[in-house]
Structures are given as structure tokens and as C-alpha cells.
C-alpha positions as a printed NumPy array, in Angstrom:
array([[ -6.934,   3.343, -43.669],
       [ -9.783,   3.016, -45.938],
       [-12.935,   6.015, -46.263],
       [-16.197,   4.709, -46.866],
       [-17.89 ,   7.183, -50.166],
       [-21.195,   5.991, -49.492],
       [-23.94 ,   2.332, -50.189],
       [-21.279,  -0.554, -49.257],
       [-18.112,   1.494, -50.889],
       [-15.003,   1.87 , -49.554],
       [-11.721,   3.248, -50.951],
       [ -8.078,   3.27 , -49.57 ],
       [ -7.418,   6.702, -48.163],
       [ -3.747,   6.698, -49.754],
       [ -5.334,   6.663, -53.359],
       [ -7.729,   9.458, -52.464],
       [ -6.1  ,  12.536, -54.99 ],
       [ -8.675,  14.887, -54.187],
       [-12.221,  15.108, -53.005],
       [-14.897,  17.862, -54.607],
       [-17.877,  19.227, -54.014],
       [-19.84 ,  18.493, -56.73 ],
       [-21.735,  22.251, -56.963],
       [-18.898,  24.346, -56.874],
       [-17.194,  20.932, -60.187],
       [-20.074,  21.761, -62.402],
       [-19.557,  24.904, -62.517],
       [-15.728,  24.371, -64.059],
       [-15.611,  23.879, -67.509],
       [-12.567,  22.117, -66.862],
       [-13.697,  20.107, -64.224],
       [-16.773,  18.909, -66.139],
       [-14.606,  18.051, -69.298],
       [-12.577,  15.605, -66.86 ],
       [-15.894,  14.235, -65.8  ],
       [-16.657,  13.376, -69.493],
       [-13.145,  12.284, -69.967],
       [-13.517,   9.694, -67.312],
       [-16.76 ,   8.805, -68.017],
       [-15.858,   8.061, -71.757],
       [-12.364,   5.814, -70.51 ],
       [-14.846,   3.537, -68.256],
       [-13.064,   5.183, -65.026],
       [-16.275,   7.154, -63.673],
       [-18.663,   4.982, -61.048],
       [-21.713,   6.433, -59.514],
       [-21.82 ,   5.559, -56.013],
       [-25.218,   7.571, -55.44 ],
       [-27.014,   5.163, -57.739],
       [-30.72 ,   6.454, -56.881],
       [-29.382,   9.959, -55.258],
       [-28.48 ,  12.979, -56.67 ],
       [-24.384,  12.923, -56.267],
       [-23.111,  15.269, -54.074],
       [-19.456,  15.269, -53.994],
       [-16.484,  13.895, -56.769],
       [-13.795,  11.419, -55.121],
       [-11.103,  11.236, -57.722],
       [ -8.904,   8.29 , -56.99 ],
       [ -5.573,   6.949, -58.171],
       [ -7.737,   4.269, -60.801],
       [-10.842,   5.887, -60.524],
       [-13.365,   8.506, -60.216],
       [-16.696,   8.48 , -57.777],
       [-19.568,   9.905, -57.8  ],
       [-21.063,  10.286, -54.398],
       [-24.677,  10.988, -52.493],
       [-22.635,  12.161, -49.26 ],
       [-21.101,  15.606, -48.842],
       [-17.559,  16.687, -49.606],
       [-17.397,  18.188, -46.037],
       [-18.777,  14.763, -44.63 ],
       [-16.159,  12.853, -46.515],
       [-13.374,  15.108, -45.01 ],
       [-14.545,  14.736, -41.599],
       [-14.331,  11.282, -41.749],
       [-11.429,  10.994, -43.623],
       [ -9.695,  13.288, -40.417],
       [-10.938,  10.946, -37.91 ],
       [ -8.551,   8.376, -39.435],
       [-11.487,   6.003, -38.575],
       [-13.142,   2.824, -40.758],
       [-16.641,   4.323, -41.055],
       [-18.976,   1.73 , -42.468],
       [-22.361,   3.115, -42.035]])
């Protein structure tokens, strides 16, 4: 199954490691170092290009930045569903 993270991005569920909420990341020193981290390595992508992010999606490869809600992302991820829009 694959989890759509927001403009015309979609990533396989199975390399999902964790999904964030991107309040609650910023205010983790640790969390905001791994930001940096991945950002530096080329393995950070803003899916929110124009939005203010809202929630992290760390992958397997990669790490996404994205405008729609942690909670959102869950609930869609549970339905076991394609969503595309």
C-alpha cells in the first residue's frame, strides 16, 4: 500500500519508520538536530513547498516535510486505502 504525504506525493507504507507532528519535533533538540542532519546529507524534501509543514514522515531513504497533519496521515494510513487527493 502506498500513503499519499501531500501535492502529487506518495510513499510506500512499508518504508514509513515513523510519522511526527511537526510542533511537538521542534521542540526536541534531538529531533531538530536529525532534521539538520538530513537536510545537510540531501535526504530532507519539503513536500509543503508554499505551506507551512505540518507533520515529519521519516522514511527508509528519506525524510518529508509535509503541509497535512500527523493525525491526517495516520488516519489514512489505517484505512489501508490509496488516497490521492
Amino acid at each position: 500500500m502506498y500513503l499519499h504525504i501531500g501535492r502529487d506525493m506518495i510513499v510506500p507504507q512499508e518504508e514509513i519508520v515513523a510519522i511526527i507532528d511537526i510542533d511537538l519535533s521542534r521542540k526536541s533538540d534531538l529531533t531538530r538536530e536529525f532534521l539538520q542532519v538530513a537536510e545537510v546529507e540531501g535526504a530532507l524534501q519539503a513536500v509543503a513547498k508554499d505551506e507551512e509543514p505540518k507533520s515529519c514522515i521519516i522514511t527508509t531513504s528519506k525524510v518529508y516535510l509535509s503541509s497535512i497533519s500527523s493525525a491526517t496521515l495516520l488516519k489514512r494510513a489505517e484505512s489501508g486505502k490509496l488516497n490521492l487527493f
